[in-house]
Backbone as CSV, one residue per row, in Angstrom:
resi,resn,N_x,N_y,N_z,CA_x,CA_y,CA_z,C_x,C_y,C_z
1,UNK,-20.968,-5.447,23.735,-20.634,-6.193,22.524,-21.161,-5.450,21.296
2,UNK,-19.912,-5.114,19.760,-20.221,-4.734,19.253,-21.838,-5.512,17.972
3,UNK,-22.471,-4.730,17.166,-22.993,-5.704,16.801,-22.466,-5.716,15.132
4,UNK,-22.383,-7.153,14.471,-21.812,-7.074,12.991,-21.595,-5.466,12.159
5,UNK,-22.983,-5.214,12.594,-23.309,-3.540,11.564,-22.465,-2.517,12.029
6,UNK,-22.086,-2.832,13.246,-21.254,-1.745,14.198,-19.793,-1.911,13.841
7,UNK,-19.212,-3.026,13.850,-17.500,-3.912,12.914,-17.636,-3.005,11.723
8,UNK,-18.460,-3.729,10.665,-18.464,-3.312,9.352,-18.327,-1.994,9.260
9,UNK,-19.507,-1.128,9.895,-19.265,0.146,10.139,-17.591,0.754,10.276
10,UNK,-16.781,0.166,11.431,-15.922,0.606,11.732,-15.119,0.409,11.034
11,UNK,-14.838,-0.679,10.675,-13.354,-1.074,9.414,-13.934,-0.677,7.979
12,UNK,-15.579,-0.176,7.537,-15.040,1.122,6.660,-14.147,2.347,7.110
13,UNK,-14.255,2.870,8.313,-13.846,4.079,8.537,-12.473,3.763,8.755
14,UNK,-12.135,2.804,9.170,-11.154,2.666,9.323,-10.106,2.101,8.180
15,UNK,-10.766,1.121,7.256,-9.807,1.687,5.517,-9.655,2.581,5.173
16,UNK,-10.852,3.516,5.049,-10.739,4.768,4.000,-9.322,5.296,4.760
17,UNK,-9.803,5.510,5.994,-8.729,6.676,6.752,-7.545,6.128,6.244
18,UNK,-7.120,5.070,6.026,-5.815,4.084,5.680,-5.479,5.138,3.899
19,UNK,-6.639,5.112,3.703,-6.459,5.760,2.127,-5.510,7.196,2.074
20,UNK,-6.389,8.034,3.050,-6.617,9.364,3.384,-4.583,9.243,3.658
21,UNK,-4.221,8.689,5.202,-3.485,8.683,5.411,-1.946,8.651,4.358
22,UNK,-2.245,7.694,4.158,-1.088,7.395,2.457,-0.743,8.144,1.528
23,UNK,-2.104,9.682,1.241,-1.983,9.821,0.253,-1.434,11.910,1.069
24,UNK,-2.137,11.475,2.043,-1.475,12.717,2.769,0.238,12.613,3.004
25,UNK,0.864,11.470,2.999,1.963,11.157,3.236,2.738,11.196,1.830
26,UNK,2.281,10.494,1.073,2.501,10.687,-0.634,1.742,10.418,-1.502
27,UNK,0.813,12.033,-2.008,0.368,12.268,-2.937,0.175,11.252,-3.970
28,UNK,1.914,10.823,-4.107,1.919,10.559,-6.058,1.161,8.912,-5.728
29,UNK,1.338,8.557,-4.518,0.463,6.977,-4.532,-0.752,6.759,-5.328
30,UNK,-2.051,7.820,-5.416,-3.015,8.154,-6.070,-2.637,7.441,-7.402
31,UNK,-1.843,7.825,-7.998,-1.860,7.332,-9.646,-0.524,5.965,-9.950
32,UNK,0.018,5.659,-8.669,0.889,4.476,-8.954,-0.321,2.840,-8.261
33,UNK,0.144,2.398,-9.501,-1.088,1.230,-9.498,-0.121,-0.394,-9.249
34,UNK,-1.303,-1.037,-8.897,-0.868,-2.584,-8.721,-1.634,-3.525,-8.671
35,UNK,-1.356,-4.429,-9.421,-2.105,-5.394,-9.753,-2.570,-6.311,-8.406
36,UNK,-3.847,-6.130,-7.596,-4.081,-6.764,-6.591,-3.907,-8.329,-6.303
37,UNK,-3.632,-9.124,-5.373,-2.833,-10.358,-5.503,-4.225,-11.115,-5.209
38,UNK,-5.770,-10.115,-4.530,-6.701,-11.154,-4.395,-7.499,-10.786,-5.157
39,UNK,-7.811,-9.404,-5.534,-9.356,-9.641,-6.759,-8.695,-9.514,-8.106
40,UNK,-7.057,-9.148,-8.366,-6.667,-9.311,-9.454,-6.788,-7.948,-10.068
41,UNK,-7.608,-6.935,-9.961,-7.887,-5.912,-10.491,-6.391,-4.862,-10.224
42,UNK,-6.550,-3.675,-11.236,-5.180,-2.892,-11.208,-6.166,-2.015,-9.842
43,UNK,-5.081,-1.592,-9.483,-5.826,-0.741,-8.033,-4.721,0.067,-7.722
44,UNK,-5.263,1.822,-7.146,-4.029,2.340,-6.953,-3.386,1.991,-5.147
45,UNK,-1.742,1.832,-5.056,-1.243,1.648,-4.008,-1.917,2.312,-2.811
46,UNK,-2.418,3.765,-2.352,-2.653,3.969,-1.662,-4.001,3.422,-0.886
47,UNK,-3.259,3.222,0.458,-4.510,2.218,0.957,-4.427,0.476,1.097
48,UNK,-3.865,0.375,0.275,-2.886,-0.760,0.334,-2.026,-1.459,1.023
49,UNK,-2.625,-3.155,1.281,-1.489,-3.505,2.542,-1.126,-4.895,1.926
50,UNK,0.657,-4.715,2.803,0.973,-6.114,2.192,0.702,-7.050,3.319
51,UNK,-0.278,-8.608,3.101,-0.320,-9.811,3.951,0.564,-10.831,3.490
52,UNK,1.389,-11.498,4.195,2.147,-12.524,3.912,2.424,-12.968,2.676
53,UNK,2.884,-11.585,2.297,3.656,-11.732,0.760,2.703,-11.314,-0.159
54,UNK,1.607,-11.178,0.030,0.265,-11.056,-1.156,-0.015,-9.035,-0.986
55,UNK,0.187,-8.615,-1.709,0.067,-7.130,-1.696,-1.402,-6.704,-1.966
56,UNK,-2.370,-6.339,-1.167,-3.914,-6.043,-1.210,-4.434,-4.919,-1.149
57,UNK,-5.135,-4.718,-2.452,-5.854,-2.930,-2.522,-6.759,-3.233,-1.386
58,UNK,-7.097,-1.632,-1.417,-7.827,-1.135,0.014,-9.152,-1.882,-0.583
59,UNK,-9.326,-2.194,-1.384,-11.352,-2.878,-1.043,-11.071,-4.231,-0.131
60,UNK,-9.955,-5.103,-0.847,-9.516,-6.513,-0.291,-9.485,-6.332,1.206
61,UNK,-8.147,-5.417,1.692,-8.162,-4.990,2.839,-9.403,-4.485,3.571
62,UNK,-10.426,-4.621,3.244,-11.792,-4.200,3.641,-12.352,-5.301,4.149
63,UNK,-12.346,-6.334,3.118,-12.862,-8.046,3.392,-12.248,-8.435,4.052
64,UNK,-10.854,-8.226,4.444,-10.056,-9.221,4.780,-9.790,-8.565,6.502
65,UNK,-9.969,-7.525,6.538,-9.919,-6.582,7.684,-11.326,-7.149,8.936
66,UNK,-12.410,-6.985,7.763,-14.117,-7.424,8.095,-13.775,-9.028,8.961
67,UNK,-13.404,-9.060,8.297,-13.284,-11.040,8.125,-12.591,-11.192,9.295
68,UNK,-11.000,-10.547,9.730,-10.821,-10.739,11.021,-11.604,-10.335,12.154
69,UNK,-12.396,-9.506,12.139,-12.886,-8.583,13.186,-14.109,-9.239,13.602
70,UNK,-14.760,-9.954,12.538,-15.815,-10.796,12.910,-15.716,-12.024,12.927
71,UNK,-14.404,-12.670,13.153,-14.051,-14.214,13.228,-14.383,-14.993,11.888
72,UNK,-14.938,-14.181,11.174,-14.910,-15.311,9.625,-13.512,-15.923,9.311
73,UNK,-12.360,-15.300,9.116,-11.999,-16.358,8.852,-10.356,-15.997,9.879
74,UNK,-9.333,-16.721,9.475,-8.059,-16.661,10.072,-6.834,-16.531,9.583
75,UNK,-7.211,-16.324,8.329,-5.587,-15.954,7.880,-6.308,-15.762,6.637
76,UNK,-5.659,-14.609,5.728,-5.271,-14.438,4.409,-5.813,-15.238,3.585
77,UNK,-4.478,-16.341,3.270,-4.840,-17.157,2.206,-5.999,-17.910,1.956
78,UNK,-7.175,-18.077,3.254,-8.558,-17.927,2.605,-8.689,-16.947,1.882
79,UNK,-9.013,-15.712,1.998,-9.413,-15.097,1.214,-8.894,-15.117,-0.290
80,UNK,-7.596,-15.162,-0.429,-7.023,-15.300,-1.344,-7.175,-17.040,-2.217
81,UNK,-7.489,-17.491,-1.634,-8.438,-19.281,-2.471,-9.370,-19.033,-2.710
82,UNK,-10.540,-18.069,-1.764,-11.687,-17.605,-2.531,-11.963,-17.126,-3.411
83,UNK,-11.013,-15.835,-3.413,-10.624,-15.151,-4.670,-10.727,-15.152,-6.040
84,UNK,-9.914,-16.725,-6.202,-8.996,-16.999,-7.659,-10.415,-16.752,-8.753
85,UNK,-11.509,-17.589,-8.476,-12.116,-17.121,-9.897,-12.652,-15.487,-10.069
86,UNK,-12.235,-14.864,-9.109,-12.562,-13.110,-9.418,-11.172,-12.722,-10.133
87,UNK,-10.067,-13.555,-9.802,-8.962,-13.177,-10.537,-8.981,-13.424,-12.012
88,UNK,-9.278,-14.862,-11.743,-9.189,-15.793,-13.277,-10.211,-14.596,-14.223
89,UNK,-11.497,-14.364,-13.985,-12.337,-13.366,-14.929,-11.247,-12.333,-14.744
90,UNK,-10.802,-11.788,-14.000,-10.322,-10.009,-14.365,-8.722,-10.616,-15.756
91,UNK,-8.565,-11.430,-15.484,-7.426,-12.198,-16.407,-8.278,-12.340,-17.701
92,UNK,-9.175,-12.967,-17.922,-9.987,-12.866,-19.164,-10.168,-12.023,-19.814
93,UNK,-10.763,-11.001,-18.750,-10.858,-9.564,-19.080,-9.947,-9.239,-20.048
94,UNK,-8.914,-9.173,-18.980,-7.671,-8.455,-19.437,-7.603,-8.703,-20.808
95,UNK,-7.399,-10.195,-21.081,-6.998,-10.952,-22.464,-7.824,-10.898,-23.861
96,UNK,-9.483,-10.754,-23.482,-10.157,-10.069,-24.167,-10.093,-8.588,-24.982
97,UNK,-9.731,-7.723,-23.685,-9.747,-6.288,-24.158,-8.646,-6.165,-24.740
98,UNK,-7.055,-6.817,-24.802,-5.513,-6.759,-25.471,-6.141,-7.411,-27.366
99,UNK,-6.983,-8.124,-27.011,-7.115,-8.813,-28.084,-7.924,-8.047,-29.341
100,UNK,-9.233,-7.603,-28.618,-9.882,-6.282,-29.225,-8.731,-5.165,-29.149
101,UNK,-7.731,-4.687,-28.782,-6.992,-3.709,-29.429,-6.182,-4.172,-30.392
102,UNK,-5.903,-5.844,-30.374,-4.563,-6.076,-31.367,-5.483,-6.045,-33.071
103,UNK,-7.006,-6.379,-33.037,-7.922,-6.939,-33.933,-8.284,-5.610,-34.925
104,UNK,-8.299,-4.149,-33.855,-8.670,-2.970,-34.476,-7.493,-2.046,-34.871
């Protein structure tokens, strides 16, 4: 039996490589971006997976990868209800920093 540190361990190695892979396949993924559907942040595609309609940068896919492997949770859209107030701030963000450019 693996132990937690040993999972975690592995589904890092096993995102990044997800990264590695994508970008060995197409380059230009590196600089094409998308707005993540669970932490909200712009993130580039590579590495990137789509769950039941919700399109997730590779950190999400990290939690959400973790999360199956160690029975936390069972589907997605937890993670994605947990989420919303990391979204709601990166939305603030956003609306803040548009606002400081419209002001200067």
């Amino acid at each position: 039996m693996k132990s937690q540190e040993e999972i975690v361990k592995e589904m890092q190695e096993v995102v990044a490589q997800m990264v590695i892979d994508d970008l060995e396949e197409d380059p230009s993924l590196e600089n094409e971006m998308f707005e993540c559907d669970c932490c909200g942040q712009l993130k580039s595609l590579a590495g990137s997976i789509e769950y039941s309609g919700y399109r997730l940068c590779n950190d999400c896919v990290l939690i959400i990868e973790t999360g199956f492997a160690l029975n936390k949770i069972k589907d997605v859209q937890e993670v994605i209800d947990a989420m919303e107030d990391k979204r709601l701030e990166q939305l603030c963000d956003f609306l803040k920093q548009e606002e400081k450019k419209l002001n200067n």
